[in-house]
C-alpha positions in Angstrom: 39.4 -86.9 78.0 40.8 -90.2 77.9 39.9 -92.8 75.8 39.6 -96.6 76.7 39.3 -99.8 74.4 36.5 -102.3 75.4 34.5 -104.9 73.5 30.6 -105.1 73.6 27.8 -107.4 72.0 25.0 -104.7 70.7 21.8 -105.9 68.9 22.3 -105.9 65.2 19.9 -103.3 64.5 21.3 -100.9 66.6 24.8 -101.2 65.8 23.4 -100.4 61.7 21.3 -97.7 63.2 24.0 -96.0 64.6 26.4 -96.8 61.9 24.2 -94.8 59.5 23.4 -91.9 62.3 27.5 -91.5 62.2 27.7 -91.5 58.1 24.6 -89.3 58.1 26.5 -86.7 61.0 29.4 -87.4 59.4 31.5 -88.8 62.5 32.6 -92.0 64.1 30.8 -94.8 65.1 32.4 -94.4 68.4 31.1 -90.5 68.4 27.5 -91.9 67.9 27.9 -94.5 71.0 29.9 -91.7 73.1 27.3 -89.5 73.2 24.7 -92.1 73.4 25.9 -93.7 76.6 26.7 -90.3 77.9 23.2 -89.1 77.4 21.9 -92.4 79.1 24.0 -92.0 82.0 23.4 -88.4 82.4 19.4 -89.3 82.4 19.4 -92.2 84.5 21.6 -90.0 87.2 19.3 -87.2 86.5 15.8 -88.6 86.1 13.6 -85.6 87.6 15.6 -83.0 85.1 13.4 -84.5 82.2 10.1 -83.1 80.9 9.3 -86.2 79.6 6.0 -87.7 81.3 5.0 -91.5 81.4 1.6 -92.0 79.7 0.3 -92.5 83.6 1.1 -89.0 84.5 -0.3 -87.8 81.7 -3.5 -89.6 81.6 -3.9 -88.6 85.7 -3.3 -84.9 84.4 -5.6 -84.9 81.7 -8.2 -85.6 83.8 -7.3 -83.3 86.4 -7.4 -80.5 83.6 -10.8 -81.9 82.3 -12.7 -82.1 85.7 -11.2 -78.2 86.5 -11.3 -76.7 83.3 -13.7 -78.7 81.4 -17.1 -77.0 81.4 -15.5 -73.5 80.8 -13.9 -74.8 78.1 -17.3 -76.4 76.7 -18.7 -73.0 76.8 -15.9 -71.6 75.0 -15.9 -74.1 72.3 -19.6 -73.0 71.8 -19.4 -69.7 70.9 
């Protein structure tokens, strides 16, 4: 793996937030935004190899489960 030098501008918060993830792990700063970035990157390329669901999904499958399964499960709840 090599290693190259570059300067960013991060929000205040988040550089202190990672600072204290890195004393808390006990490793670099630069660890902490390594694996960050890399875990960003790897997402964004990757987006349907999450299990993650938006809010909108969710709410559309909730439904979906409460129009099927609903009424059984109010019979179930009753006993």
């Amino acid at each position: 793996m090599v290693l190259v030098k570059t300067t960013l501008r991060v929000k205040e918060n988040l550089k202190k937030d990672a600072e204290r993830l890195a004393l808390e792990q006990d490793i670099s700063l630069q660890e902490v935004l390594n694996r960050a970035l890399d875990s960003y990157i790897k997402k964004e390329k990757n987006p349907q190899e999450t299990n993650a669901v938006s809010d909108k999904e969710f709410a559309k499958l909730l439904a979906k489960v409460n129009k099927e399964y609903g009424p059984a499960l109010r019979k179930l709840a009753k006993l």
